[in-house]
C-alpha positions, 0 to 999 in steps of 0.5 A, a space after each residue: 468447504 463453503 464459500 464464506 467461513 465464519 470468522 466471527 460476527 464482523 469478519 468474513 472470508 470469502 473464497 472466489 470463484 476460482 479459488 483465490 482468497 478475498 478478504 473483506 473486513 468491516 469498518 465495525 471490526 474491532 483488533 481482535 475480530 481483525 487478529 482472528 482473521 489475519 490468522 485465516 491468511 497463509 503466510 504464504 508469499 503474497 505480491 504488493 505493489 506500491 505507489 512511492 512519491 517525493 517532493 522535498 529535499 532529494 526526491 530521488 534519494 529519498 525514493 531509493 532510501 525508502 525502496 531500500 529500507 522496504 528492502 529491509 523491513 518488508 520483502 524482496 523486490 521483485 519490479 521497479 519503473 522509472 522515476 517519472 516526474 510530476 506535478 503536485 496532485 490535489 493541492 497546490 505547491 512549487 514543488 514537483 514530485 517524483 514518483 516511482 511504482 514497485 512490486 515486492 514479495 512479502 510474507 507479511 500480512 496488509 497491516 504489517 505491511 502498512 504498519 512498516 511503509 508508515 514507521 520508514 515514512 517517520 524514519 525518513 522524516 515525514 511528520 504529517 500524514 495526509 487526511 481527509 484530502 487535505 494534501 502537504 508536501 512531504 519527504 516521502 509517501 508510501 501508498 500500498 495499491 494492490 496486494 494479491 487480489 485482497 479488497 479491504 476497507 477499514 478505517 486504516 487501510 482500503 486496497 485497492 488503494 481508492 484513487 489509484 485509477 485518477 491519478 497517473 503519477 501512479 498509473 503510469 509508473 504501475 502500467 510499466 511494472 504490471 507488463 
């Protein structure tokens, strides 16, 4: 097998070195260029790691609600740090968050998964999501970090998650679950 298979014009899937999958998948991609190279990942079990962070109503009901219904939806919890409290990063607000980290097991693929972390954000009332670095306080925020050793970057979706290493309210709780 060669290193980099042919998926069509847009999409490439590279095998590393030492034989774990890599997927790059162009901004250009169109749905069925990135539905042909979903059919190239196993639906083996893959490990994800997510950034969660609340500044509205009860952080921590809200926190436990949405690791309850990723639960449901997305996989088996495997890890989960402390709740560590914070202040608002990259815009200003009276309201701290509360922040939390976990590790799960899915055989879902990345957009499956973005796809179920943004239907329980609506679910659990979040009506605006953060764009272009414009930042709101919100109900509950979802963010996928890592997910095996993928990198994509598309339009709706990068992981690694882009800012992760800027921010400590999710590095630290992250550090506590990766040791």
């Amino acid at each position: 097998m060669s290193k980099e298979q042919k998926v069509n014009e847009n999409t490439n899937f590279l095998l590393a070195p030492w034989g774990s999958r890599r997927l790059i998948i162009s901004e250009y991609v169109s749905e069925d260029a990135r539905r042909a190279g979903e059919g190239l990942l196993l639906r083996s079990s893959h490990l994800v790691y997510f950034s969660l962070g609340s500044n509205l109503g009860n952080k921590r009901e809200n926190l436990n609600k949405a690791i309850k219904l990723m639960e449901e939806q997305i996989g088996v919890l495997l890890r989960q740090s402390a709740f560590l409290e914070t202040e608002p990063w990259g815009f200003q607000s009276d309201n701290s968050f509360v922040n939390a980290a976990i590790c799960m097991e899915t055989t879902l693929d990345p957009f499956e998964v973005l796809a179920k972390t943004q239907e329980i954000e609506r679910e659990l009332g979040r009506t605006i999501k953060s764009t272009n670095g414009e930042y709101h306080d919100r109900i509950i925020d979802i963010d996928i970090l890592l997910y095996d050793d993928l990198h994509i970057n598309t339009p709706q979706l990068t992981i690694p998650h882009p800012l992760m290493e800027q921010r400590d309210f999710v590095m630290i709780p992250l550090r506590e679950i990766l040791r």
